[in-house]
N, C-alpha and C positions, 0 to 999 in steps of 0.2 A: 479515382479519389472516392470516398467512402464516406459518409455520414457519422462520425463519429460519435455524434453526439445521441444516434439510436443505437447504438451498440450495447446490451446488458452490464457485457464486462468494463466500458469504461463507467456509466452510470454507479457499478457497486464499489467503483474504483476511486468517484467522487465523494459518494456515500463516509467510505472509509477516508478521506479525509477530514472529514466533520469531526470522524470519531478522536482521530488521533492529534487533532487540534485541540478539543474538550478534553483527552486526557494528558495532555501537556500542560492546560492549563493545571490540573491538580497534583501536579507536580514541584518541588521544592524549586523556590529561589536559584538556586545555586546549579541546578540543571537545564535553566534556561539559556545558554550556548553550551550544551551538552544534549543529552536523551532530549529533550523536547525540540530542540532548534533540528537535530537528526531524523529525528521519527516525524517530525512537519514535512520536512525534506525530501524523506523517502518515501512518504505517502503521494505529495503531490505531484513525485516522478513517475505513479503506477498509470493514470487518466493520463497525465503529459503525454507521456512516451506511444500510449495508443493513438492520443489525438494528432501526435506529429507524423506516427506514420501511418494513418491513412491518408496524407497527404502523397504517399512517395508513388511510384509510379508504376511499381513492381511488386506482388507479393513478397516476394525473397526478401525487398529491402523493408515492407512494412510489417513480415516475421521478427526483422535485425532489431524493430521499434518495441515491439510487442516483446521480446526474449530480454531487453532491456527493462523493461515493464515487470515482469517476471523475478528479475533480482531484485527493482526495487521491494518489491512485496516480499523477499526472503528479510533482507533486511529490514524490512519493519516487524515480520517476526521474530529476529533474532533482539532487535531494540525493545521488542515488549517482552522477553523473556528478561532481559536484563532489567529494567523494571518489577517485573514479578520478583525475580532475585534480590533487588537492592531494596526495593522499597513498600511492596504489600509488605512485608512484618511489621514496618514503622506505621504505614500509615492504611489500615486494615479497608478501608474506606475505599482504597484503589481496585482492590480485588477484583470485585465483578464487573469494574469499568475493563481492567486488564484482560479476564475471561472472554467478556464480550468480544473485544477486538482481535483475541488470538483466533475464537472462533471466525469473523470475520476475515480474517487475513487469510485462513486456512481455504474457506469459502473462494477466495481471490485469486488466492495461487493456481487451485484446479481451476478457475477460469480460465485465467488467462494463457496456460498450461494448454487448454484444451483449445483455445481460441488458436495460440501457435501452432500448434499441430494443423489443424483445419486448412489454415494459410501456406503451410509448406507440403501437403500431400497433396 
């Protein structure tokens, strides 16, 4: 069992939950059980997923944790492009919130990308 909580990649992993909580917030009414209730979701599976399996017992099964960890972070990029698409033009205001965290996300993916590797070689 692992210390999860000193690990870089869950720590940026929390990080990016803050972020993607703050940009749900400035997000419209009407996508709150849509984009925001999804991208909360799938942010707070990236840290989850690591912190569950440094519990397991086996590298192999706490890779399976971590490659899970790994999607959710695609789809929270895939959730912030659709944002960039639907709503920077309306609400120009979002732009460099959304920037921020694509940058962010991209940051995560090679993490945690590189954290799996590490665990299965």
């Amino acid at each position: 069992m692992q210390d999860y909580k000193r690990l870089k990649v869950w720590e940026k992993g929390m990080d990016f939950v803050s972020v993607a909580y703050d940009l749900g917030q400035q997000l419209p009414g009407y996508e709150q059980f849509a984009l925001r209730s999804q991208l909360q979701k799938a942010s707070v599976s990236i840290p989850s997923n690591i912190a569950e399996g440094s519990s397991r017992s086996s590298k192999k099964d706490f890779a399976r944790f971590v490659e899970i960890s790994l999607g959710s972070a695609f789809e929270c990029e895939t959730l912030l492009l659709v944002i960039q698409r639907q709503h920077v033009r309306r609400r120009p205001s979002l732009k460099t919130m959304v920037n921020t965290a694509l940058t962010q996300i991209e940051e995560i993916k090679k993490m945690v990308y590189s954290f799996r590797e590490r665990l299965v070689a």
